[in-house]
Steps between C-alpha positions, in 0.01 A plus 500: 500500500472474154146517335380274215376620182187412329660475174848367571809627333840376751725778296261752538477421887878456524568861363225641734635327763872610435337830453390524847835350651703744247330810690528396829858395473559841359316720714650273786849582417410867445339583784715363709792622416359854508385401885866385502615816412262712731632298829196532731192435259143528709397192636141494373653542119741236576262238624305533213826445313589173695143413421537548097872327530308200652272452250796521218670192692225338521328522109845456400570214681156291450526621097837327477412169704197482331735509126746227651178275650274520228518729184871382447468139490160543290708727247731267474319240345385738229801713506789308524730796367472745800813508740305426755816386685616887500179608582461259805852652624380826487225463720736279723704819501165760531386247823833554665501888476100484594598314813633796647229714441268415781669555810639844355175603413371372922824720587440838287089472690661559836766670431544717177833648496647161567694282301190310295462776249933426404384116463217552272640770307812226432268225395274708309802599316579138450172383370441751259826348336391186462093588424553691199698283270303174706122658388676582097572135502182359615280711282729417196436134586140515592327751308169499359612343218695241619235412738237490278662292243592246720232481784125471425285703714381284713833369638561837497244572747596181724875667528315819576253403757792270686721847547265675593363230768872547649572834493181572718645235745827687522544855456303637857316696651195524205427871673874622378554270181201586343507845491903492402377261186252736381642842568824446352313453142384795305164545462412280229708212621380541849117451329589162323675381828191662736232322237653124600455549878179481725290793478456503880903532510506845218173632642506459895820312639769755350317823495330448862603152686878553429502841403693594882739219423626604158433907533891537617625303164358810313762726436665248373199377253367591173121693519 
C-alpha cells in the first residue's frame, strides 16, 4: 500500500519507496542470518520475523508490478531512453526469488530451527544483488529532474494515483503493510508518507486497531 501525495513528485515517491524496500531487504538478510547462526531462535521473535519478511515480499512485489503495469509504459512515452527492457528483467528475476519467500516464511512460524530460515537467507542474498545496481538505474533514469522536465504535474499525478490504486490491491494484510511502510522511514520521511494517508489509519487503526497485529514486527522496525 502505497499512499498518494498531495503534491506529487513520482522520483521523490520512488526513492521513498526504494527507501523502505532497501531497509527491509537489509535488515531481512541480517537478521536472519544471525537467527541462522544462533540455531534455535525463540519462536515469538521469529514469528514476528516471518511477519516483517512477509511484508518485504509483498511491498516488493506490488512496487515492481505496479512499475511494469503502469509507471513503465507511462515513462516510456516521455522517456524513451530508459532500459526499461533491463529493468523489466530484473524484476522478472526479483519475482522469481520472491516466490520462494512465502512458504519459508509459513515454515520458520511453526517451526523455527527448520530449514525456512537457509531459504530466505539464500534469496535475500540474491535480491540484494540485483536491488542495488536495479534502484541506481531507476533513479538515474527517473529523477526529479528528468521527471519534471518531461511530465507536467498533472500527468504526473494520474501515474501517481494509478500506483498507488494497485499497490493497495496487492501487497496484504493493511494491519502488517502499513506499519512496515511507515516504520522503515526515518522520522521525517515517515511524516511526509503518514501526512498522505487517512487520519483514522495514523491516529486509531495502527496505534490501537492493529497495534496487536504489527507489535511482533517491532524489533525489527525503526521508532
Amino acid at each position: 500500500m502505497t499512499a498518494i501525495p498531495s503534491t506529487p513528485s513520482l522520483a521523490q515517491i520512488l526513492i521513498r519507496i526504494h527507501r523502505v524496500i532497501t531497509r527491509g531487504l537489509y535488515t531481512s538478510l541480517i537478521k536472519g542470518t544471525e537467527y541462522l547462526g544462533q540455531g534455535d531462535p525463540k519462536l515469538e521473535i521469529i514469528q514476528g520475523y516471518a511477519r516483517y519478511v512477509h511484508c518485504l515480499t509483498e511491498v516488493l512485489s506490488a512496487h515492481h508490478k505496479g512499475e511494469d503495469l503502469i509507471a513503465f509504459p507511462a515513462f516510456m512515452k516521455y522517456l524513451p531512453s530508459a532500459p526499461y527492457a533491463q529493468l523489466s528483467a530484473d524484476h522478472h528475476a526479483v519475482e522469481k526469488l520472491l516466490s520462494n519467500l512465502p512458504e519459508a516464511t509459513e515454515n520458520i512460524s511453526n517451526e523455527p530451527s527448520g530449514s525456512g530460515l537457509e531459504v530466505i537467507v539464500a534469496n535475500l542474498e540474491k535480491l540484494t544483488a540485483i536491488w542495488e545496481p536495479h534502484i541506481l538505474l531507476e533513479e538515474h533514469y527517473f529523477s526529479k529532474e528528468a521527471i519534471n522536465a518531461a511530465i507536467n504535474k498533472d500527468e504526473q499525478l494520474r501515474i501517481g494515483e494509478a500506483s498507488a490504486k494497485h499497490s493497495q490491491e496487492h501487497a496484504a494484510p493493511p494491519y502488517w503493510v502499513v506499519p512496515f511502510i511507515l516504520y522503515n522511514l526515518e522520522p521525517k520521511e515517515r511524516a511526509i508518507m503518514a501526512a498522505n494517508f487517512p487520519p483514522m489509519v495514523i491516529n486509531e487503526l495502527i496505534p490501537t486497531v492493529w497495534k496487536d497485529e504489527w507489535t511482533p514486527m517491532k524489533p525489527f522496525l525503526l521508532d
